[in-house]
N, CA, C and O of each residue as an XYZ file, in Angstrom:
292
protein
N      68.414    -24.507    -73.856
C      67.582    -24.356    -75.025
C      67.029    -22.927    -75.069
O      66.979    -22.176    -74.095
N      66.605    -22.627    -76.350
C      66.361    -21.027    -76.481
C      65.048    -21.266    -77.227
O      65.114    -22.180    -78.049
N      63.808    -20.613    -77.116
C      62.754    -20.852    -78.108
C      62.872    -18.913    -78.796
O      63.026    -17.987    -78.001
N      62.771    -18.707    -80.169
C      63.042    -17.532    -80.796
C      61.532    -17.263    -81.452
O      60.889    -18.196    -81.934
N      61.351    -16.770    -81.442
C      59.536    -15.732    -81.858
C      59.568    -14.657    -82.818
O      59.987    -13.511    -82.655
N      58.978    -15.281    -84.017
C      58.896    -14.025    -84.910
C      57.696    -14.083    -85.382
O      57.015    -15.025    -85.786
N      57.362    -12.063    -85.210
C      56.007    -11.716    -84.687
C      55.572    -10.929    -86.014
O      56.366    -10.086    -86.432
N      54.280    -11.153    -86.765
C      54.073    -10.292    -87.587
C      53.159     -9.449    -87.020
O      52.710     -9.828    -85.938
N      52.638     -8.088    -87.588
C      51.600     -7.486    -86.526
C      50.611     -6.380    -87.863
O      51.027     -5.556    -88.678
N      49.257     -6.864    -87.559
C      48.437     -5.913    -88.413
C      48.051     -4.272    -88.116
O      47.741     -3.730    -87.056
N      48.170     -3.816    -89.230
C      48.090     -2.633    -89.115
C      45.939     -2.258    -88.271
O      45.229     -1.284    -88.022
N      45.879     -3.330    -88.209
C      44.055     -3.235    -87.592
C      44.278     -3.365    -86.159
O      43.407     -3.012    -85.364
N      45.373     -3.844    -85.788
C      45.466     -4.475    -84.129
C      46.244     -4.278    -83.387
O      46.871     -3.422    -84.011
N      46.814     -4.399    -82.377
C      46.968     -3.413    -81.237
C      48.502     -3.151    -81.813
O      49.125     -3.646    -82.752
N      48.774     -2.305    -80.976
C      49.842     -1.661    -80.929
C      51.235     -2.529    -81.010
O      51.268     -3.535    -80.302
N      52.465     -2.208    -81.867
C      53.941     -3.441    -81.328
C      53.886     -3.242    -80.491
O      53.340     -4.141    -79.851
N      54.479     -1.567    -79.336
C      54.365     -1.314    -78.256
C      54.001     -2.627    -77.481
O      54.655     -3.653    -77.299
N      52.641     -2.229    -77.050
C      51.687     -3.433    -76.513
C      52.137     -4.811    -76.375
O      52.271     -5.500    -75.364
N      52.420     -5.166    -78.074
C      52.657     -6.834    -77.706
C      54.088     -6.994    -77.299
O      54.226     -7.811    -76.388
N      55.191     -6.435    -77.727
C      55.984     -6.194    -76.948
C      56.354     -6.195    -75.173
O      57.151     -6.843    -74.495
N      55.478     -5.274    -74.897
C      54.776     -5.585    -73.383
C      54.257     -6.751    -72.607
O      54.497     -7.103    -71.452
N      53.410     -7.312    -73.621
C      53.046     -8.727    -73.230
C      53.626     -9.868    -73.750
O      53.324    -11.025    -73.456
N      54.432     -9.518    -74.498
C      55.570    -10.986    -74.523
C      56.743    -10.429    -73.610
O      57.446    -11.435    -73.512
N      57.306     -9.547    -72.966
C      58.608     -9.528    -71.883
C      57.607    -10.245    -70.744
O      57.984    -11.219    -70.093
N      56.431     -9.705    -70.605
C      55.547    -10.328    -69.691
C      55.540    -11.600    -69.557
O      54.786    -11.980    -68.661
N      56.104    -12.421    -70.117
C      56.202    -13.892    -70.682
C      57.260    -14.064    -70.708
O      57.505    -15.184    -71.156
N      58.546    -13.231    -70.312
C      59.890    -13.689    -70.102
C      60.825    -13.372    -71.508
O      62.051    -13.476    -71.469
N      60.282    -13.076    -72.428
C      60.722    -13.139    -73.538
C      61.850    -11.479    -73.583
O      61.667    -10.613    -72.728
N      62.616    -11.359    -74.367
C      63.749    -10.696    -74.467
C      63.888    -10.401    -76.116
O      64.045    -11.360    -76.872
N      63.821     -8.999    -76.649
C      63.720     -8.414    -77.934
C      65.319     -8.684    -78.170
O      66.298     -8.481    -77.452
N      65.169     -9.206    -79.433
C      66.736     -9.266    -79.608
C      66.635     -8.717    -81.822
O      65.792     -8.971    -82.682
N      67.607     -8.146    -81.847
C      67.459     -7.852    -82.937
C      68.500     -9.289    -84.493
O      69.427    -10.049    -84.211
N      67.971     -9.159    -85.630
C      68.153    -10.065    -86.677
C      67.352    -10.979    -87.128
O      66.485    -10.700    -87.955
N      67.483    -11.914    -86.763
C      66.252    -12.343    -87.950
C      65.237    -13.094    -86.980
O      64.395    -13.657    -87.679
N      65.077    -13.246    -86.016
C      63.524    -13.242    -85.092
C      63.994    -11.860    -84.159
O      65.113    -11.347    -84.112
N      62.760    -11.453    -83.452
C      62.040    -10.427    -83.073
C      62.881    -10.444    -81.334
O      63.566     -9.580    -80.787
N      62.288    -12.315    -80.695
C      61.790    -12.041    -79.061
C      62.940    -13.307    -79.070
O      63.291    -13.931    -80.072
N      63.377    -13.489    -77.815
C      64.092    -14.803    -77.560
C      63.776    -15.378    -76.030
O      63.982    -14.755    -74.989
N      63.398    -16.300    -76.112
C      63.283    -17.128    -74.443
C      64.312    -17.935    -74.207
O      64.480    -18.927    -74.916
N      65.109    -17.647    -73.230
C      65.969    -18.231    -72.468
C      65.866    -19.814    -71.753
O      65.859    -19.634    -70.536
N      65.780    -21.356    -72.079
C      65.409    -22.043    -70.986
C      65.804    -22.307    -69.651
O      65.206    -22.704    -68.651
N      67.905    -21.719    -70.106
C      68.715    -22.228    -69.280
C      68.253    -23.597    -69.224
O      68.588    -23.964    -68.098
N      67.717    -24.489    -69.758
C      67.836    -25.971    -69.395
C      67.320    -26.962    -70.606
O      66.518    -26.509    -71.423
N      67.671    -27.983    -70.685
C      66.430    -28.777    -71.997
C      65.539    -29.068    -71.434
O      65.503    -29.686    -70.370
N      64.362    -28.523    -72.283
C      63.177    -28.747    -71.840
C      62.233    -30.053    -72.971
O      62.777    -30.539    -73.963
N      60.788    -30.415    -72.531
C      60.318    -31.418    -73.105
C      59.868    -30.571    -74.181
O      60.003    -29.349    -74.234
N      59.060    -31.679    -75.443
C      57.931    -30.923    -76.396
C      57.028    -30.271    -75.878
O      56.708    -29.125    -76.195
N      56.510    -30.982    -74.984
C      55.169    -30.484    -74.008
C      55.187    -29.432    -73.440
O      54.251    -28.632    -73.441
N      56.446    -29.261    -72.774
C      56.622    -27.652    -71.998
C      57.050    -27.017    -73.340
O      57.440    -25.898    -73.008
N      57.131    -27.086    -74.132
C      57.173    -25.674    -75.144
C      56.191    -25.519    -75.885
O      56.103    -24.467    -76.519
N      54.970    -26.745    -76.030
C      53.647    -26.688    -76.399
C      52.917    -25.605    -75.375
O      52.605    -24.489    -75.792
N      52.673    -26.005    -74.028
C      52.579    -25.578    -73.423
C      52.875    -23.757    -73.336
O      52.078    -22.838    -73.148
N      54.043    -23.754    -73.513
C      54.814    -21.989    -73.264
C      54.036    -21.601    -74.259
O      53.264    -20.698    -73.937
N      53.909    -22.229    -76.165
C      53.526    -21.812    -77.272
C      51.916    -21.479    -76.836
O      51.309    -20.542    -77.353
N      51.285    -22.403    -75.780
C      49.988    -21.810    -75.707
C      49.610    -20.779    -74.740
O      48.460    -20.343    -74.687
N      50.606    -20.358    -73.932
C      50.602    -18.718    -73.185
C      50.650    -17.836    -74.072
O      49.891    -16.881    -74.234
N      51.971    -18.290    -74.940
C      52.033    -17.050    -76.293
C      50.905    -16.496    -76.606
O      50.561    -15.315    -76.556
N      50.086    -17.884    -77.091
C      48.802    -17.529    -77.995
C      47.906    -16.757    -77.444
O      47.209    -15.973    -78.089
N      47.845    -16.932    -76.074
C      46.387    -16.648    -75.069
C      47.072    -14.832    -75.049
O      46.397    -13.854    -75.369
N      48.464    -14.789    -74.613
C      48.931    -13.655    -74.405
C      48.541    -12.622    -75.569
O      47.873    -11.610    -75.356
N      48.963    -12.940    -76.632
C      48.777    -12.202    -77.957
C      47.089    -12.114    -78.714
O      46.715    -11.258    -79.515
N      46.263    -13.300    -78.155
C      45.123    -13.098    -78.813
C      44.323    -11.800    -78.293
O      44.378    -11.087    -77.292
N      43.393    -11.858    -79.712
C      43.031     -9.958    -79.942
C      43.663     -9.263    -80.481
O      43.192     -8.331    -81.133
N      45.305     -9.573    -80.344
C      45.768     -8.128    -80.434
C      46.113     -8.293    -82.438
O      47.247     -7.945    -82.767
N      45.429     -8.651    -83.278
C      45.751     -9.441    -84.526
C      47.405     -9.654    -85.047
O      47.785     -9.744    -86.215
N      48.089     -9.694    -84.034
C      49.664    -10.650    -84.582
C      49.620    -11.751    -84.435
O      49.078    -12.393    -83.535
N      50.295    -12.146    -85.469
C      50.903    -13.370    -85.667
C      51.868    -13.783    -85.246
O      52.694    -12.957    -84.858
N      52.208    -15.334    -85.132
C      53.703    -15.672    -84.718
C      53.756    -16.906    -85.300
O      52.969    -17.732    -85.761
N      55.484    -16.708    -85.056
C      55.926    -18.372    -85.211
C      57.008    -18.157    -84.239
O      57.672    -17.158    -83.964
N      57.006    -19.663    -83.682
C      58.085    -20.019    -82.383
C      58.926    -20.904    -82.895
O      58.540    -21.580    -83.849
N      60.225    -21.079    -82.372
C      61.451    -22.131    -82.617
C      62.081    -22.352    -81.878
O      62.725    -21.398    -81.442
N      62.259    -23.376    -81.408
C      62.724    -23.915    -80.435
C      64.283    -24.707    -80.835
O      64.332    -25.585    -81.696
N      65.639    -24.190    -79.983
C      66.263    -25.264    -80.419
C      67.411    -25.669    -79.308
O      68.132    -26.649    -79.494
């Protein structure tokens, strides 16, 4: 399974740079087309563990005012 992340980012809040930084920090991998970041599971995983991953995202990225959406498939 692969979960894919597409990141919007305000011109008030931190740097792409930055969040960039802290989502590889999170395992995540920039891939270019139509999402941004891609996570690898190598395995099927539950709802819960990608609830879960979705709430590192959040903790990771809060402050920095981007947005996201995750997909899992």
């Amino acid at each position: 399974m692969k979960t894919y992340l597409l990141v919007w980012f305000s011109s008030e809040g931190t740097r792409p740079s930055e969040v960039n930084q802290r989502l590889m920090s999170l395992g995540f991998e920039p891939v270019k087309g139509s999402y941004d970041f891609v996570y690898n599971w190598n395995s099927n995983v539950s709802v819960e563990k990608i609830l879960e991953f979705g709430d590192k995202v959040y903790l990771s990225l809060q402050g920095t005012g981007a947005m996201f959406k995750l997909e899992t498939l």
